[in-house]
C-alpha positions in Angstrom: 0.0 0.0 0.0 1.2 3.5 -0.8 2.4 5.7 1.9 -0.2 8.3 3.7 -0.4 10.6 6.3 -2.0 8.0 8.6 1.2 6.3 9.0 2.2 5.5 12.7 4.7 3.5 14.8 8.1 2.8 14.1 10.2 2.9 11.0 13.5 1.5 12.3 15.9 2.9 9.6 18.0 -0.3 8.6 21.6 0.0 8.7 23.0 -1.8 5.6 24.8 -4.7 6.5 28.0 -5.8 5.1 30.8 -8.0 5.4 33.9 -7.5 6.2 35.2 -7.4 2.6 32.6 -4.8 2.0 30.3 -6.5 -0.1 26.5 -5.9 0.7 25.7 -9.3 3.4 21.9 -10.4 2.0 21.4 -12.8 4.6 21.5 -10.5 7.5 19.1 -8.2 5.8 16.6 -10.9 5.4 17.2 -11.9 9.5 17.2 -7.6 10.0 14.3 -7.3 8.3 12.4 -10.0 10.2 13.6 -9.2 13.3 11.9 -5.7 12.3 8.8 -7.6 12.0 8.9 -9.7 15.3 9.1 -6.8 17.4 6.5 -5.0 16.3 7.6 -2.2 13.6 4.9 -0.9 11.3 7.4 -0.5 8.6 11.1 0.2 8.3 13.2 2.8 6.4 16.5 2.1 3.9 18.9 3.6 2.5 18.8 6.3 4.9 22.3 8.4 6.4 23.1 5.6 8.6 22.4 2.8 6.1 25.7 4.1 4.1 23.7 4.9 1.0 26.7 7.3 -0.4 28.8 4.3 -0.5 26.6 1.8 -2.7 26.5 2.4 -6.4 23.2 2.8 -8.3 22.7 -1.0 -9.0 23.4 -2.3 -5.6 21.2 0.6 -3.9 18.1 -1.0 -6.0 19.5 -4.0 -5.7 19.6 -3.8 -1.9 16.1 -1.8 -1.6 14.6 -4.6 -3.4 16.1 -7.5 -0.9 14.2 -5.4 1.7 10.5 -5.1 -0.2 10.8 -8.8 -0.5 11.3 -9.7 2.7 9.4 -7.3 4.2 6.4 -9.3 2.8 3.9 -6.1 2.9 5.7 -4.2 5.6 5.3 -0.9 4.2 9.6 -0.3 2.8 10.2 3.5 2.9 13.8 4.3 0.5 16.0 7.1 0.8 16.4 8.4 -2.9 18.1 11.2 -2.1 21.4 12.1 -4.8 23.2 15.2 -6.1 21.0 15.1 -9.0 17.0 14.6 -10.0 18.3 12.1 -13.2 19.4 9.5 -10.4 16.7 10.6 -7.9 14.1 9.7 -10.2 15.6 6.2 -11.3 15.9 5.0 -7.7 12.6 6.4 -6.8 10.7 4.5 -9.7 12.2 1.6 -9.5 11.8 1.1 -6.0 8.0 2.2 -6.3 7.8 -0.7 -9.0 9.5 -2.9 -6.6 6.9 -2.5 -3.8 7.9 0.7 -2.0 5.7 2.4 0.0 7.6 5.7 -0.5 10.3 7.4 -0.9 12.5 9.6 1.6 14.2 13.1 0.3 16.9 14.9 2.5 17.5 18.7 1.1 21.0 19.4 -0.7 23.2 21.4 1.5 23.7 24.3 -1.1 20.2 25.2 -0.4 19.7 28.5 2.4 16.5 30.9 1.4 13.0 29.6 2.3 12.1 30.2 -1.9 14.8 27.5 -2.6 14.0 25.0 -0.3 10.6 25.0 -1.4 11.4 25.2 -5.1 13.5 22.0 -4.8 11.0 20.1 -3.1 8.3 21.0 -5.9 11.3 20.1 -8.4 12.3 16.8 -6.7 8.4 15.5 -6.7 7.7 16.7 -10.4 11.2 14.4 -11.2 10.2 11.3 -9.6 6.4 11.8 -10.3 3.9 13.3 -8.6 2.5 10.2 -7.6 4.8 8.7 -5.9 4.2 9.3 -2.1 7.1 11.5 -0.2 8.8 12.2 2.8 10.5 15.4 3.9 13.9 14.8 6.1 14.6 17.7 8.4 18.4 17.4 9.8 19.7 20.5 9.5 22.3 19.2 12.1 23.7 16.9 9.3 22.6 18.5 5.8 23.0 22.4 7.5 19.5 23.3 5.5 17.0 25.2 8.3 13.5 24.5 7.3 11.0 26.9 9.3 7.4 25.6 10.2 6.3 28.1 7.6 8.3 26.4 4.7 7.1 22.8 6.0 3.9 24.0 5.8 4.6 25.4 2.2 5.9 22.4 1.3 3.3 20.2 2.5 0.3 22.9 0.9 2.6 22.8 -2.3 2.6 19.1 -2.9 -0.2 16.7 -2.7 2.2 13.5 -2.3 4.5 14.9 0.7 2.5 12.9 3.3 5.2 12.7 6.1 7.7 14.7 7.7 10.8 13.0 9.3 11.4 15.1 12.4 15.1 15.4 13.4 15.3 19.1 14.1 16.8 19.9 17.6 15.6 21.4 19.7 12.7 20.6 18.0 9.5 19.4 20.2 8.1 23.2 19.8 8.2 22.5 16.1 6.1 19.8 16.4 3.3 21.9 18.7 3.6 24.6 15.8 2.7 22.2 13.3 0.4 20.3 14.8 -1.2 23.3 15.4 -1.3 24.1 11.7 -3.3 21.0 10.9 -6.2 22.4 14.1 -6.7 25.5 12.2 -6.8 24.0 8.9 -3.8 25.8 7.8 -2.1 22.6 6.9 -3.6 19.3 5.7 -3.0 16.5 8.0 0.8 14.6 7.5 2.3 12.0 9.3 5.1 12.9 11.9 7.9 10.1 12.6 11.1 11.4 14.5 14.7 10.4 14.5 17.8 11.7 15.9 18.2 8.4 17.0 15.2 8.5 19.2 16.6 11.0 21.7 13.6 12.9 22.8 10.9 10.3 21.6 9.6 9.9 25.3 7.8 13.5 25.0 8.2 13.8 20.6 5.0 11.3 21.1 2.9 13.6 23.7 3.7 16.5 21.3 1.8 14.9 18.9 4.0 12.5 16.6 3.3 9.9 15.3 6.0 7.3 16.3 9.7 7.0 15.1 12.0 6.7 12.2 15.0 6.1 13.6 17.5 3.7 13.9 18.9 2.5 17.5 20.3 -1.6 18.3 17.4 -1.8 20.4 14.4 -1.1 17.7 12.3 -3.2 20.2 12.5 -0.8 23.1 11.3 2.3 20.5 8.5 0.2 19.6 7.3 -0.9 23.3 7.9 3.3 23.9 5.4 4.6 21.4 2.8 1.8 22.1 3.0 2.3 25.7 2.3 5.7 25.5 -0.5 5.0 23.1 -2.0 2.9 25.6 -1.8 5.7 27.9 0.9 4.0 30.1 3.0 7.1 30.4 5.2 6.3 33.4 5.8 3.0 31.7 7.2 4.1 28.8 9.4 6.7 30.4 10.7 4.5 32.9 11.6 2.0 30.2 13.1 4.7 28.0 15.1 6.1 30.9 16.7 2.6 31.5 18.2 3.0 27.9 18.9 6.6 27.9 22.6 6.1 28.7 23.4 3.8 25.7 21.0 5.7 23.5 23.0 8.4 24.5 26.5 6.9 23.4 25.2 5.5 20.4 24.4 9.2 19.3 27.8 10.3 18.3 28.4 11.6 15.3 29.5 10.0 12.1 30.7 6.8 11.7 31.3 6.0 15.5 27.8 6.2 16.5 26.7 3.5 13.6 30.0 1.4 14.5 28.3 1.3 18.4 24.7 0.8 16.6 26.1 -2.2 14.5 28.0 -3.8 17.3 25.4 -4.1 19.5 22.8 -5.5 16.5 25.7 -8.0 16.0 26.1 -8.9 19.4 22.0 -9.6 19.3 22.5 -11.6 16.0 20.8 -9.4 14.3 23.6 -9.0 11.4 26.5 -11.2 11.3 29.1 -8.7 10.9 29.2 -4.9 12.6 31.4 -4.1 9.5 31.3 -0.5 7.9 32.0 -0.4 3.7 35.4 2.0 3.9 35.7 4.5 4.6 34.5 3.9 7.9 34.8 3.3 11.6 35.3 0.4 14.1 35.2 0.3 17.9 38.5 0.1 20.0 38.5 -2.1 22.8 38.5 0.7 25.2 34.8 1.3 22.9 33.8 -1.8 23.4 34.1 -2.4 27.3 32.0 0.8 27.7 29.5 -0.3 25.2 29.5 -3.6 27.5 29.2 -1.5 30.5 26.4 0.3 29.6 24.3 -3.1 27.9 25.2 -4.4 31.5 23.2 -1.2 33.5 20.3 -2.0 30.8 19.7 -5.2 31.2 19.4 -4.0 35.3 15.6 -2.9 33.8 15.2 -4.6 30.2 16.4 -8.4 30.2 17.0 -8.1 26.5 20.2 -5.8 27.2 21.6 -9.0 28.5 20.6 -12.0 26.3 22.3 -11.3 23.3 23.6 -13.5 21.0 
């Protein structure tokens, strides 16, 4: 089914797994993606930042968005499209809609800086892949340096009928989310789905601002998941006591670059989630002195969450 704005839950974004020659491991993103499935995710996200998508070439990009959509057996498959260019935008983008996507996800070029651009190249980059193929806008202007106001959100989304979700990753940003919200109560907005990231940081109070859920990746996809339904079922002390118990790690795991996915993939290793917590150079790998304090910290977890200590 196509993406909408009624889209809730969690999105894990999926790291892309690979061995340690650097060539793309299929058989942990079948186990990845079903792993997705067992806990409870209502879709999943690839080819994101953190799934090394500058790294792949156009053919193994497809090639690896299409292992996903297979697996996922219905699982609603969100792909990053985002490139330099619309040409190779649009050939991802269709592709991947032929192969079962739900949607595609566009991050804004970091050459962009007025309000009129940013909107122009969001009307550009939906006219290139089609305007029927369902959208979703990436706000990170930590990583891409492009500040989108609530007023050019709301442009965008009034602008284009297929932008139906906004991945939220401003920060601070929970205000933002109030504003918009807000938008869509006095009708100045229609209604679009809100999934956060920044690696699910603030997601204990992004949900009681009004979002939807998360699209973000973290080792323990599981916990994000119990999170958001917990606090849909109106068990509000619950989630934040389980999301406190994993704040420390959650908080490691949120350095920058390629040590914060070389702590991510680790610990998905350790689970047996992928075989392999290899990065495709250039990238990073944990020293030992890393990997005691990742140990540590999976130790004070597993003090409230038992699945911090059964790993594989």
């Amino acid at each position: 089914m196509p993406l909408d704005h009624t889209a809730k839950g969690v999105y894990p974004i999926a790291p892309t797994p690979f061995h340690a020659d650097g060539q793309v491991d299929y058989a942990s993103i079948d186990r990845m993606t079903d792993f997705y499935r067992s806990v409870g995710s209502t879709g999943m996200t690839v080819l994101g930042v953190m799934g090394e998508a500058p790294k792949l070439d156009g053919a193994e990009a497809l090639e690896i968005a299409r292992r996903f959509i297979r697996r996922a057996e219905g699982l609603p498959v969100i792909v990053g499209v985002s490139a330099p260019g619309f040409a190779a935008m649009r050939a991802l983008a269709r592709n991947a809609m032929e192969a079962g996507a739900a949607g595609v996800m566009i991050a804004p070029p970091n050459t962009l800086r007025t309000d009129d651009q940013i909107t122009t190249y969001y009307r550009q980059a939906s006219e290139a892949i089609g305007e029927d193929v369902p959208f979703v806008i990436q706000d990170f202007p930590q990583t891409f340096s492009v500040v989108m106001t609530n007023a050019v959100i709301r442009r965008i989304v009034q602008e284009n009928a297929a932008c139906v979700m906004l991945k939220h990753e401003d920060w601070p940003g929970l205000e933002k989310i109030s504003a918009l919200r807000g938008f869509q109560a006095d009708g100045s907005m229609r209604p679009i789905s809100i999934l956060c990231g920044n690696g699910g940081l603030f997601l204990d109070f992004e949900v009681e601002r009004g979002a939807d859920g998360a699209m973000t990746g973290y080792a323990f996809p599981d916990m994000l998941c119990d999170v958001v339904r917990l606090q849909a079922e109106g068990q509000r002390d619950a989630a934040h006591d389980l999301f406190d118990a994993h704040l420390p790690l959650l908080r490691y795991e949120q350095q920058q670059g390629p040590t914060g996915l070389a702590v991510r993939k680790y610990v998905m290793a350790r689970r047996g989630i992928i075989a392999s917590d290899a990065q495709r150079k250039p990238g990073a790998s944990l020293t030992a002195k890393a990997k005691a304090e990742v140990e540590y910290l999976l130790a004070r977890v597993a003090r409230h969450d038992p699945r911090a200590g059964a790993l594989g």
